[in-house]
Steps between C-alpha positions, in 0.01 A plus 500: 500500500818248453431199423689231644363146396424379129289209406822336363496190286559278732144666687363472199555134423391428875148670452425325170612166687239619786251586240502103402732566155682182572917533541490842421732507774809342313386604171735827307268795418504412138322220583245624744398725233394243263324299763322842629427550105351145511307552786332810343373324226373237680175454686613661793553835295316746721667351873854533335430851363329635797830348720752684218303765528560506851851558456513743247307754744780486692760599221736730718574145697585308238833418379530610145578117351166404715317786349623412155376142543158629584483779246570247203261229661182787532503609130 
């Protein structure tokens, strides 16, 4: 199987912004880290992680900067 299309950053950014993490779409991914970071420790812990979660199943799509966002926000 070849895969042709990655969840790039750009993707990525769009589906936070769609997911209600407000202007994740012009944020750097630096900075959607810390606000994913901030989301997990808030009260909506368990939507955020199930969402990231999400995601991570699909690993082989991900562009490796996306997947290194969501690997250091899931420890």
């Amino acid at each position: 199987m070849m895969i042709t299309e990655l969840m790039d950053q750009d993707d990525f950014r769009a589906q936070l912004q769609a997911w209600g993490l407000e202007g994740a779409a012009r944020l750097s991914l630096a900075e959607c880290a810390d606000r994913l970071t901030a989301a997990l420790a808030g009260a909506e812990r368990a939507l955020w992680q199930e969402r990231l979660e999400s995601l991570l199943v699909k690993r082989e799509l991900l562009h490796p900067e996306v997947q290194d966002v969501l690997n250091s926000c899931m420890k």
